[in-house]
C-alpha positions in Angstrom: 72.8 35.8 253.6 71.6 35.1 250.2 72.9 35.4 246.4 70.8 37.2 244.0 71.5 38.3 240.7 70.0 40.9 238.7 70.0 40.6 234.7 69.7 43.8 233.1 68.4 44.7 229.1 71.0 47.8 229.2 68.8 50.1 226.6 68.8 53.4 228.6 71.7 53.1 230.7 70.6 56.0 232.7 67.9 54.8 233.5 68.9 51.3 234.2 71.8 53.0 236.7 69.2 54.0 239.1 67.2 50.6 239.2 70.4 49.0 239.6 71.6 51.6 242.1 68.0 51.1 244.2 68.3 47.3 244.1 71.7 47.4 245.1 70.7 49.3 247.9 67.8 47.0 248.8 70.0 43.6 248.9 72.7 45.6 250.7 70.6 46.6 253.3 68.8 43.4 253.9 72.7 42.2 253.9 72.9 39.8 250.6 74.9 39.7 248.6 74.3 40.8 244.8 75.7 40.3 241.1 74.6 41.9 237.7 74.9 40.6 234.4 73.3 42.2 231.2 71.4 41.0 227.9 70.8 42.3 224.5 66.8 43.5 225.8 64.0 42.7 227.6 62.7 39.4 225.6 66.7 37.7 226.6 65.7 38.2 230.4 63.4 35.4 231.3 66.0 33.1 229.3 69.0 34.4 231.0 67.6 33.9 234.6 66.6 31.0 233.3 70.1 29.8 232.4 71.4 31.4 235.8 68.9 29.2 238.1 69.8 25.7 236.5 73.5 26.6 237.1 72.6 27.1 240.7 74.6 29.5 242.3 72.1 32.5 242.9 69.1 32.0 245.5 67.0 34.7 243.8 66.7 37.5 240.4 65.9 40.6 239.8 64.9 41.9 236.0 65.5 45.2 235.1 64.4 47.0 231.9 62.8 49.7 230.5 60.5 49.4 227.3 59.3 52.4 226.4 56.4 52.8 223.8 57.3 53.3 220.4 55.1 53.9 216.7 55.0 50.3 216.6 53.4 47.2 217.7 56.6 46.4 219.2 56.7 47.7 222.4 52.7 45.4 222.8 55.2 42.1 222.3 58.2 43.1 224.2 56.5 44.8 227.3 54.1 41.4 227.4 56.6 38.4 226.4 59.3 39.8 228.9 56.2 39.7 231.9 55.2 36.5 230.9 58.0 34.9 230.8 59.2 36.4 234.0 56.1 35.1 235.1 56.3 31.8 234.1 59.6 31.4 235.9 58.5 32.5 238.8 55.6 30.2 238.8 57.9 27.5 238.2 59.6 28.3 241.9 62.4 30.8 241.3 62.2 34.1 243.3 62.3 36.6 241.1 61.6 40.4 241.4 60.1 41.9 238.6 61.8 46.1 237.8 60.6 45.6 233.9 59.7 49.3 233.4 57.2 49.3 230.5 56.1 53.0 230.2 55.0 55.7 228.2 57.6 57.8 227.5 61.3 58.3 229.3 59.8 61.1 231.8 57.5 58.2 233.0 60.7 56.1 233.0 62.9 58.5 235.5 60.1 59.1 237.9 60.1 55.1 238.5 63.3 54.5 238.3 64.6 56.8 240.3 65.6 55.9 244.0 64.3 58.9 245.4 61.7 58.7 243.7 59.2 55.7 243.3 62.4 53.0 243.4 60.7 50.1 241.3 64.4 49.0 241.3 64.3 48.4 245.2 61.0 47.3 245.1 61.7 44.7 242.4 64.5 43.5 245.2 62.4 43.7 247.9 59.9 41.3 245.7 62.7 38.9 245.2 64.1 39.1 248.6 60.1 38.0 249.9 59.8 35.2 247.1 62.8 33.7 248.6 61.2 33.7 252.4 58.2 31.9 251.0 60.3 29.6 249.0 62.0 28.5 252.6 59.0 28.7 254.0 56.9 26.6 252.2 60.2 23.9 251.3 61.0 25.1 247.9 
């Protein structure tokens, strides 16, 4: 049994429920065990796993958000910074699953977030769950 946690940017809380709800059901299925904590958006994410692994008490994250494209250049730096620094964590060793919706509209959002849908909220803790294997594996 493992710990993961999952660190949320709580902007459409609908939305968010149901990638929650699907990695929730992911990690309880696979029998680990599974904490949330929430930021202020997207861009916090990468720094709040970031804090989380040097602490050392999860084995594995999850990031869930949606950014949804707005009239601005915005969403361009939020969808992009929040992937690469996800991505530049998870290069660095630490299993992490990234459910970072960037989409273009909320209709888009639903359909992926939604468990009986398309689930990118279990699939985002199925990533983790499989970065952690290869991290045993390979003596990480």
């Amino acid at each position: 049994m493992a710990r993961f946690l999952i660190v949320e940017a709580r902007f459409y809380e609908h939305l968010n429920d149901m990638l929650i709800e699907g990695a929730r059901a992911a990690f309880k299925a696979a029998g680990h065990k599974v904490d949330v904590i929430t930021v202020p958006g997207a861009l916090e994410i990468p720094a709040a796993i970031s804090l989380a692994d040097a602490a050392g008490e999860y084995d594995g994250y999850v990031a869930i958000g949606i950014v949804i494209r707005g009239e601005t250049y915005h969403f361009e730096i939020v969808a992009g910074e929040s992937a690469r620094g996800v991505m530049a964590l998870t290069m660095d060793g630490i299993a992490i699953g990234n459910g970072i919706l960037t989409v273009e509209n909320e209709a888009q959002a639903l359909v992926r977030a939604d468990p009986a849908q398309k689930d990118k909220g279990g699939e985002a803790a199925k990533a983790a769950m499989v970065l952690l294997e290869l991290k045993e594996k390979f003596g990480g």
